[in-house]
DRENTORKOL-3810 file (N, C-alpha, C; in nm, 4 decimals):
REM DRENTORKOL-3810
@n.u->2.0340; n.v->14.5330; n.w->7.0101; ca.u->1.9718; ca.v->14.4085; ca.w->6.9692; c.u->1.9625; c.v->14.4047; c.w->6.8164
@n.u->2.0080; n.v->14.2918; n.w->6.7747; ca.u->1.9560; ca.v->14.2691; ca.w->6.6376; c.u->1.8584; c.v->14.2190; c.w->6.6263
@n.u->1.7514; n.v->14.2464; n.w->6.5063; ca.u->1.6578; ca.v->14.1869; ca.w->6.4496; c.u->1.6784; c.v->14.1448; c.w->6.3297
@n.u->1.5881; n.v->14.0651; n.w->6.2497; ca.u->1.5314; ca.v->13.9947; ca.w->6.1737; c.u->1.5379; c.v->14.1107; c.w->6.0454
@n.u->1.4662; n.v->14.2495; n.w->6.0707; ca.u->1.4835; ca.v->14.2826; ca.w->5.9609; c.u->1.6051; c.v->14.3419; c.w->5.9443
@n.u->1.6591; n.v->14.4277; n.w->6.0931; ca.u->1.8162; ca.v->14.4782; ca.w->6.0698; c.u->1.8822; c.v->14.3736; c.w->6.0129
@n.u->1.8995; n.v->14.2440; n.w->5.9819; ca.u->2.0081; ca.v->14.1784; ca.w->5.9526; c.u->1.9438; c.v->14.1548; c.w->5.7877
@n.u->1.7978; n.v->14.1478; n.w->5.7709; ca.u->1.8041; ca.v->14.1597; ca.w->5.6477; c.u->1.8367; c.v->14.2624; c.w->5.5442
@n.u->1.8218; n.v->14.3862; n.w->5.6259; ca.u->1.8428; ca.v->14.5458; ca.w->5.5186; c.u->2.0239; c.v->14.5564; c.w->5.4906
@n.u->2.1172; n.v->14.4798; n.w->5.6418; ca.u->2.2360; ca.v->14.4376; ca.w->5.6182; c.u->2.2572; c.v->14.3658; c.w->5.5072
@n.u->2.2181; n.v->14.2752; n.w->5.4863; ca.u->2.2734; ca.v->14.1624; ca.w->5.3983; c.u->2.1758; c.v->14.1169; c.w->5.2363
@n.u->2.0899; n.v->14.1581; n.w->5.2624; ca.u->1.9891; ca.v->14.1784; ca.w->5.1673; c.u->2.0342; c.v->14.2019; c.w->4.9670
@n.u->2.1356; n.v->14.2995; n.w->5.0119; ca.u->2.2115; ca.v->14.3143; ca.w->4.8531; c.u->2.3024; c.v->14.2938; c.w->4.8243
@n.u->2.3561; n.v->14.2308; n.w->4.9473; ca.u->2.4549; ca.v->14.1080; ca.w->4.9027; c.u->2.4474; c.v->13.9511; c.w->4.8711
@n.u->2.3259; n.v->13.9003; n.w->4.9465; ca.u->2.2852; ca.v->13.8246; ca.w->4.9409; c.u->2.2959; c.v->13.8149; c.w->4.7592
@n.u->2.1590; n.v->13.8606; n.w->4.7329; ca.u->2.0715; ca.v->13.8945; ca.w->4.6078; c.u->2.1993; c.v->13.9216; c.w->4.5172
@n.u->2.3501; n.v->13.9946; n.w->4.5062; ca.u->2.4041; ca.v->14.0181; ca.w->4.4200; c.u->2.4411; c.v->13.8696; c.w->4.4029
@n.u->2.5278; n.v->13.8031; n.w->4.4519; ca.u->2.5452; ca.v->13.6774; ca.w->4.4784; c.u->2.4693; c.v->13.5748; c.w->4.3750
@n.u->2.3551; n.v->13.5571; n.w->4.3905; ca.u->2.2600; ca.v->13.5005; ca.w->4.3702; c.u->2.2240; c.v->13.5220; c.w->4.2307
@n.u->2.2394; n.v->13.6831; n.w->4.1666; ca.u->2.2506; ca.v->13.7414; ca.w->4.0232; c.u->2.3641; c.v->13.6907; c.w->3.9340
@n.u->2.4657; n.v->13.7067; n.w->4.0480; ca.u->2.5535; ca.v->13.6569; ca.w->3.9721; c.u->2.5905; c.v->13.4976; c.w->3.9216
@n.u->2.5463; n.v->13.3984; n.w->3.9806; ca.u->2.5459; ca.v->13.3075; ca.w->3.9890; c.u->2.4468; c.v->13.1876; c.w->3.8766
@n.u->2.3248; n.v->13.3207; n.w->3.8628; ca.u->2.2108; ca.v->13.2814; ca.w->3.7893; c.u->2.1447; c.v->13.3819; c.w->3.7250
@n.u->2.2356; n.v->13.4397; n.w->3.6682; ca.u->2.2206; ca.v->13.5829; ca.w->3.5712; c.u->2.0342; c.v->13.5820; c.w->3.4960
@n.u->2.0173; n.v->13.5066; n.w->3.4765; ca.u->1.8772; ca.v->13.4370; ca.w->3.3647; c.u->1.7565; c.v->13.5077; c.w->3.4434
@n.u->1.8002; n.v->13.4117; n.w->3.5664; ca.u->1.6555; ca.v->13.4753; ca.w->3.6805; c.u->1.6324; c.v->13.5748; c.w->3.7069
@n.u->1.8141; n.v->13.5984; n.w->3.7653; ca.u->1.7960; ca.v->13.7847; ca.w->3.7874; c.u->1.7387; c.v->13.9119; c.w->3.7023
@n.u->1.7892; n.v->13.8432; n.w->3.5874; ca.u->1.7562; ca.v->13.9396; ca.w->3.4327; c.u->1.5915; c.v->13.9523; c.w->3.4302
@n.u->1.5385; n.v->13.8021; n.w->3.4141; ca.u->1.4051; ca.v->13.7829; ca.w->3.4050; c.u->1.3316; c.v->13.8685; c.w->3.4886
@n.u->1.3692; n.v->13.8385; n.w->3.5954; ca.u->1.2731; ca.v->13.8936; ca.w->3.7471; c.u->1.2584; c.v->14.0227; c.w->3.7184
@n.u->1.3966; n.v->14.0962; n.w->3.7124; ca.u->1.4067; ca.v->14.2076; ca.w->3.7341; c.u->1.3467; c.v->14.2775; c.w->3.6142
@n.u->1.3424; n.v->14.2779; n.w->3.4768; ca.u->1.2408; ca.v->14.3485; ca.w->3.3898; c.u->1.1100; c.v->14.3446; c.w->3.4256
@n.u->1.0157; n.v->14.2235; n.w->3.4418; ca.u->0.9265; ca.v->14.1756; ca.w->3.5141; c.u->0.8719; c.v->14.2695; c.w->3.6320
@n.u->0.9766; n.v->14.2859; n.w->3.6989; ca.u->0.9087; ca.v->14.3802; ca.w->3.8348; c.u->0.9167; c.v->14.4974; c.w->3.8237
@n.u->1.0203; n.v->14.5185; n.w->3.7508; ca.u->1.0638; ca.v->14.6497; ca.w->3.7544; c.u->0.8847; c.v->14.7325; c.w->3.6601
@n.u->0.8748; n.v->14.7124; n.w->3.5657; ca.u->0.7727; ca.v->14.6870; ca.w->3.4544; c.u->0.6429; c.v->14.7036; c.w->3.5194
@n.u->0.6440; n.v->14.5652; n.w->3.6209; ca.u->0.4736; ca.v->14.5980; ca.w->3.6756; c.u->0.5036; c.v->14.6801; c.w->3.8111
@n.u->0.5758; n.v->14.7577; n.w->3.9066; ca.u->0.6061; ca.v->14.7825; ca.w->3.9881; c.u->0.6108; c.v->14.9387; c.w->4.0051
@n.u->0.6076; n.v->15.0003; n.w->3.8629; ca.u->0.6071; ca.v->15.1156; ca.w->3.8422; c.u->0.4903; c.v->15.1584; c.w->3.8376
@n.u->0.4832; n.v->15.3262; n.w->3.8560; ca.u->0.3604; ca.v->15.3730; ca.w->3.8411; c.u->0.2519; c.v->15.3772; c.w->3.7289
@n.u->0.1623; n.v->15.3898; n.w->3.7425; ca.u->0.0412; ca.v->15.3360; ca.w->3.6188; c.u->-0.0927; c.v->15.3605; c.w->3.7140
@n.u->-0.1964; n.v->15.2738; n.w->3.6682; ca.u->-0.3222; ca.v->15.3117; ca.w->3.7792; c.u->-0.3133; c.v->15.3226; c.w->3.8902
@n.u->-0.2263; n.v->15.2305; n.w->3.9865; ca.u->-0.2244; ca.v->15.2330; ca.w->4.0993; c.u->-0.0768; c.v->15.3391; c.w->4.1337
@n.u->-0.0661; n.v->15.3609; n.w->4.2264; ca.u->0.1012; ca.v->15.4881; ca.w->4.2809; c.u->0.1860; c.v->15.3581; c.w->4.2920
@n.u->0.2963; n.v->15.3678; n.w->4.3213; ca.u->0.3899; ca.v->15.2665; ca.w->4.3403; c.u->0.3775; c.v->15.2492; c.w->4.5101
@n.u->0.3160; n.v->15.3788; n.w->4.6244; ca.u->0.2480; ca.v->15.3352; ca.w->4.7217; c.u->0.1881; c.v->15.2068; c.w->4.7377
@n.u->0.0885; n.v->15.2548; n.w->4.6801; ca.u->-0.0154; ca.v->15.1165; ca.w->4.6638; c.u->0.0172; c.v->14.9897; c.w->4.6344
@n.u->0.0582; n.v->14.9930; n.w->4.5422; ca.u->0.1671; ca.v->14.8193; ca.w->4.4472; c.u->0.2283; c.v->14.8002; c.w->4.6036
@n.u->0.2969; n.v->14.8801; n.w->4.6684; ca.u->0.3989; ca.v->14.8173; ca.w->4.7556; c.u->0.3224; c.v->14.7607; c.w->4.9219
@n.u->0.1865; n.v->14.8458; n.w->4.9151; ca.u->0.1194; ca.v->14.7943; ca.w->5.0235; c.u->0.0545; c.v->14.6718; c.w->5.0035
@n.u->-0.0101; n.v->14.6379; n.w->4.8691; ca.u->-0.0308; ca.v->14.5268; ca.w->4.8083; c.u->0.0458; c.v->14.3963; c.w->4.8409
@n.u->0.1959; n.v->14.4472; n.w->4.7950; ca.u->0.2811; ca.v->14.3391; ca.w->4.8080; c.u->0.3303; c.v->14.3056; c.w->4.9614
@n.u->0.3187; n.v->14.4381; n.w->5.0415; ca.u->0.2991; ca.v->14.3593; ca.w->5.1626; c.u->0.2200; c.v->14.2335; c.w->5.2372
@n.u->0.1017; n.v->14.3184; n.w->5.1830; ca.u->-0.0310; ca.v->14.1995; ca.w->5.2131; c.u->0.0713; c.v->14.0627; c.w->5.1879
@n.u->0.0462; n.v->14.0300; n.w->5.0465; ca.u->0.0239; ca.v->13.9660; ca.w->4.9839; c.u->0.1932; c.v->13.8508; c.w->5.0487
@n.u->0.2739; n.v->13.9178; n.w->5.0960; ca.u->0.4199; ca.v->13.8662; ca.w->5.1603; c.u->0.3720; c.v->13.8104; c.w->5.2768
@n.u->0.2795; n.v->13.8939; n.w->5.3401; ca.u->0.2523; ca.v->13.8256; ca.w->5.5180; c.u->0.1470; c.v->13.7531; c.w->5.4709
@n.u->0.0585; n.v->13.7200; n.w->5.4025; ca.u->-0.0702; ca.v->13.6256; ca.w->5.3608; c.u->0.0559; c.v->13.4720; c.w->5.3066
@n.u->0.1452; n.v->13.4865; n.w->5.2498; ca.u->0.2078; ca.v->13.4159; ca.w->5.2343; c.u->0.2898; c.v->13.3603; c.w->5.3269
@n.u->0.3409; n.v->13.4007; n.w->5.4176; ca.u->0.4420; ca.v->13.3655; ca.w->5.5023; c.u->0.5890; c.v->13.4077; c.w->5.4216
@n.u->0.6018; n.v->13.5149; n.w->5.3510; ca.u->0.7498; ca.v->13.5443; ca.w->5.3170; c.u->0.7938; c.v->13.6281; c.w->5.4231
@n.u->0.8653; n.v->13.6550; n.w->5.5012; ca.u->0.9878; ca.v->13.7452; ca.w->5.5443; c.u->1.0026; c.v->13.8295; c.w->5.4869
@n.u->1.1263; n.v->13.7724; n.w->5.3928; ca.u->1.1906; ca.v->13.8701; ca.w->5.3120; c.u->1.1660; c.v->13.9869; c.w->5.2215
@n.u->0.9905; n.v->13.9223; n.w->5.1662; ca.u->0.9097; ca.v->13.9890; ca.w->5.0853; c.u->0.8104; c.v->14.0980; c.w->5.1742
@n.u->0.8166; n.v->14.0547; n.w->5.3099; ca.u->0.7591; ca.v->14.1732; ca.w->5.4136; c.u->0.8907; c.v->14.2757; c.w->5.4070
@n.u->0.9808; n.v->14.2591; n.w->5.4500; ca.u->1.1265; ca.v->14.3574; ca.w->5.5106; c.u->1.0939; c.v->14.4208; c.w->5.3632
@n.u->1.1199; n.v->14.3487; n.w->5.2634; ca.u->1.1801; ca.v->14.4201; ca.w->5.0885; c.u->1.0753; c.v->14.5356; c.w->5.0699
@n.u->0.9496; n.v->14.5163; n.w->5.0952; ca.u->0.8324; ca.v->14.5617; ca.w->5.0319; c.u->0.7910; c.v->14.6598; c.w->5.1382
@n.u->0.8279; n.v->14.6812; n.w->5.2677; ca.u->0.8309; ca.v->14.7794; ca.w->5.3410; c.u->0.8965; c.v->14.8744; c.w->5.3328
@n.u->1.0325; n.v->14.8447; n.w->5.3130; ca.u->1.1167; ca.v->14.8955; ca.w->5.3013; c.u->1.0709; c.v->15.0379; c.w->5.1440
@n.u->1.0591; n.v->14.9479; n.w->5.0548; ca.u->0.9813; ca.v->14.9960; ca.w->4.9477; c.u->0.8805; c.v->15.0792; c.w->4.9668
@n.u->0.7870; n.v->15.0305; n.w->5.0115; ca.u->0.6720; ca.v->15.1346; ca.w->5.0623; c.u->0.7016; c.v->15.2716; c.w->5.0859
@n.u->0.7936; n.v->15.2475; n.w->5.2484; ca.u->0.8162; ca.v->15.3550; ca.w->5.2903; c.u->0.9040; c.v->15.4573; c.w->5.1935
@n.u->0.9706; n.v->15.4182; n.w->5.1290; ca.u->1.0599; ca.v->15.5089; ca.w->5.0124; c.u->0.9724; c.v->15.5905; c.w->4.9157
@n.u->0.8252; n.v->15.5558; n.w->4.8999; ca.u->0.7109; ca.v->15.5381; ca.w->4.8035; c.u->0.6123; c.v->15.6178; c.w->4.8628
@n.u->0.6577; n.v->15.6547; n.w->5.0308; ca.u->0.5910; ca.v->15.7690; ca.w->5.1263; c.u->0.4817; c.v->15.7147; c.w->5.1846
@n.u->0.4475; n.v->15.5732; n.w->5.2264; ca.u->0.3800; ca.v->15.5129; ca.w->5.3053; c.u->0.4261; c.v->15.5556; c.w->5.4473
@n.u->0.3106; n.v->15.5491; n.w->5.5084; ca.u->0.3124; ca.v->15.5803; ca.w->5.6786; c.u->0.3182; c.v->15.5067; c.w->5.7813
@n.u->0.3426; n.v->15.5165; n.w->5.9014; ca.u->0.3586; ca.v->15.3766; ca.w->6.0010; c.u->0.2002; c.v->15.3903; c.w->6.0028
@n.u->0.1219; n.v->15.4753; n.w->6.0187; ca.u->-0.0444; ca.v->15.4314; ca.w->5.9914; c.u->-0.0797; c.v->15.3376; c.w->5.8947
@n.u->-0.0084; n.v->15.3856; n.w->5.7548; ca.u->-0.0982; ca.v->15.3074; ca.w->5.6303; c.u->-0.0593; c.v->15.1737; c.w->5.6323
@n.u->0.0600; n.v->15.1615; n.w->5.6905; ca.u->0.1088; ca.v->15.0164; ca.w->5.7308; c.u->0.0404; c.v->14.9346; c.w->5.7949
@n.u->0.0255; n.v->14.9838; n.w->5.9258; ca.u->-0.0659; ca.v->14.8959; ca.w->6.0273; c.u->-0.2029; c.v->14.8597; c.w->5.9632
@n.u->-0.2624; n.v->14.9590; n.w->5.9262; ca.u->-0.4057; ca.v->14.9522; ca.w->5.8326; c.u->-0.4268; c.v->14.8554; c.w->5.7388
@n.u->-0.2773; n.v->14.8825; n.w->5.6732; ca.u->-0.2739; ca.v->14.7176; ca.w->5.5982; c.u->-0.2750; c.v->14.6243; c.w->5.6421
@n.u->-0.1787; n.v->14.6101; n.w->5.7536; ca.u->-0.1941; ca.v->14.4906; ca.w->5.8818; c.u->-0.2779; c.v->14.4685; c.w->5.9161
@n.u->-0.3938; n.v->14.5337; n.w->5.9224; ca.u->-0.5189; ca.v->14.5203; ca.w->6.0189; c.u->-0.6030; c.v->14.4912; c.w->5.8883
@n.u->-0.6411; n.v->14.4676; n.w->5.7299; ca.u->-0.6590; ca.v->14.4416; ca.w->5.6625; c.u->-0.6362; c.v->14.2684; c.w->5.6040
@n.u->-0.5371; n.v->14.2686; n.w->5.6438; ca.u->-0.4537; ca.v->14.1655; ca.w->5.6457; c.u->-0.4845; c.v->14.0200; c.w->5.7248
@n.u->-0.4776; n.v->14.0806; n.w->5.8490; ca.u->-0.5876; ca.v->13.9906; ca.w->5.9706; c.u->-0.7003; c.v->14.0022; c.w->5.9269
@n.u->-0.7142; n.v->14.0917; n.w->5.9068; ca.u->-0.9405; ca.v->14.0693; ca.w->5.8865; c.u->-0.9415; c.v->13.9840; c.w->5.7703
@n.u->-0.8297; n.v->13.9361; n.w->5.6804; ca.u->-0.8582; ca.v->13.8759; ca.w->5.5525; c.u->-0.7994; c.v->13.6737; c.w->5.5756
@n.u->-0.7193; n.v->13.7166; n.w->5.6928; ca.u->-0.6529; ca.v->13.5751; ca.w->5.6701; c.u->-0.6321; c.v->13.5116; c.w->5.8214
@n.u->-0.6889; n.v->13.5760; n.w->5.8889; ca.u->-0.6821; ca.v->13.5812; ca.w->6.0551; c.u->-0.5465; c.v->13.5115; c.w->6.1288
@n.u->-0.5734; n.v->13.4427; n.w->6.1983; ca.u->-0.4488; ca.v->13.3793; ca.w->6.2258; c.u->-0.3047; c.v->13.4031; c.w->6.1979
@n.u->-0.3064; n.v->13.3299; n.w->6.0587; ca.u->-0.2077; ca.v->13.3539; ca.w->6.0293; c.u->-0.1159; c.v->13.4437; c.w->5.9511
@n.u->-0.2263; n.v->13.5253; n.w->5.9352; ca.u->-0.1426; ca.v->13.6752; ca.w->5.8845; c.u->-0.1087; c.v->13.7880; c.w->6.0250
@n.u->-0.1892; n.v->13.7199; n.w->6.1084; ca.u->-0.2149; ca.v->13.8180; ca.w->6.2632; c.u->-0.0337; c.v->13.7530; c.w->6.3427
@n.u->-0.0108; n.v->13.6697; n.w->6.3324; ca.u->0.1322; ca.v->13.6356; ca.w->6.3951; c.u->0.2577; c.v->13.6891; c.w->6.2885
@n.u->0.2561; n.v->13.7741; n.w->6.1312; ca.u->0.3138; ca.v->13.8122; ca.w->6.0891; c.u->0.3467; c.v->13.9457; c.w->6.0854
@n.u->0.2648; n.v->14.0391; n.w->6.1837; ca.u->0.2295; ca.v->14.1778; ca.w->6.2454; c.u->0.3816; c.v->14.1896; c.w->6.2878
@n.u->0.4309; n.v->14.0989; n.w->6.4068; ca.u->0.5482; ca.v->14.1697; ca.w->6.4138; c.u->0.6664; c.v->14.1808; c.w->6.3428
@n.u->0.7224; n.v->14.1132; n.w->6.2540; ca.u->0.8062; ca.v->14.1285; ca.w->6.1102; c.u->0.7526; c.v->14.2495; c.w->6.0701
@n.u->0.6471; n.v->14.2879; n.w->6.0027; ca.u->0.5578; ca.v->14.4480; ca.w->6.0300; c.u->0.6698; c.v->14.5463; c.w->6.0888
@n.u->0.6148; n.v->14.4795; n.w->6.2043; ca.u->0.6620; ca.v->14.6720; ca.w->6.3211; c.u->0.8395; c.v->14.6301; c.w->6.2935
@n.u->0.9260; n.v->14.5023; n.w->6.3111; ca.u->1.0400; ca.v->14.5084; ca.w->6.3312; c.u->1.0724; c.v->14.5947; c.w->6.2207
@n.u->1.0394; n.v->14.5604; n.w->6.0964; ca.u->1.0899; ca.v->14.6343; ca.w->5.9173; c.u->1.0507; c.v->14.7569; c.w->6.0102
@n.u->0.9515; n.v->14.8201; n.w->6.0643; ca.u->0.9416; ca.v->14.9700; ca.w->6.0768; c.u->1.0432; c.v->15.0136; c.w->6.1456
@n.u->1.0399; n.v->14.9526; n.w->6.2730; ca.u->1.1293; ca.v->15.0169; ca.w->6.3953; c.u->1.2734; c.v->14.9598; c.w->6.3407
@n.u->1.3126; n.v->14.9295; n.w->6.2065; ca.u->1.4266; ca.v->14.9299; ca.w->6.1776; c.u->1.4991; c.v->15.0177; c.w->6.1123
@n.u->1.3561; n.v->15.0409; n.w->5.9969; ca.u->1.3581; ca.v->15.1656; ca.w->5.9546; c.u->1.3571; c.v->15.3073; c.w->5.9514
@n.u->1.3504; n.v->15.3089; n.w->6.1338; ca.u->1.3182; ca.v->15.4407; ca.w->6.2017; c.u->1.1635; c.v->15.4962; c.w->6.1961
@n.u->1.0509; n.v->15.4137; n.w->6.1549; ca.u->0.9096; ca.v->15.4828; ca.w->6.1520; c.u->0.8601; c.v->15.4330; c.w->6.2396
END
């Protein structure tokens, strides 16, 4: 079966090269920008990336759930610290951060955690 995030971790940097290339300005911009605040400093780059989870499923992004999981876990986040965030997440925005749980587990169980 494919999922949602398998087809995004597929296509994801191709997409995005595409898209760099096309509009070099943004890409340039973005990417100092994140790169910059994304790194370690007070918080671990853990943390920044559980943050940006929240902050992807409080939004309704996808892509910014799969990207930022993906991230996490590279950053040595756990399928615990994940859910915890999830469950953080709901207690903060109910509803509709609670129907973005499974994008959650798919990025995990895509990722093998």
């Amino acid at each position: 079966m494919t999922t949602n995030a398998k087809h995004h971790y597929e296509t994801w940097a191709t997409t995005m090269g595409a898209m760099k290339k096309q509009a070099p300005a943004i890409g340039q911009g973005f990417g100092a920008m994140y790169q910059k605040l994304m790194g370690e400093g007070a918080l671990s780059i853990r943390e920044k990336e559980l943050i940006a989870i929240g902050i992807g499923m409080a939004l309704r992004c996808e892509p910014c759930v799969y990207a930022h999981v993906q991230s996490a876990v590279k950053a040595g986040a756990t399928r615990e610290q994940l859910l915890e965030m999830a469950g953080v997440v709901v207690a903060m925005q109910g509803g509709p951060g609670y129907v973005h749980v499974p994008e959650l587990i798919d990025a995990m169980e895509s990722l093998g955690i």
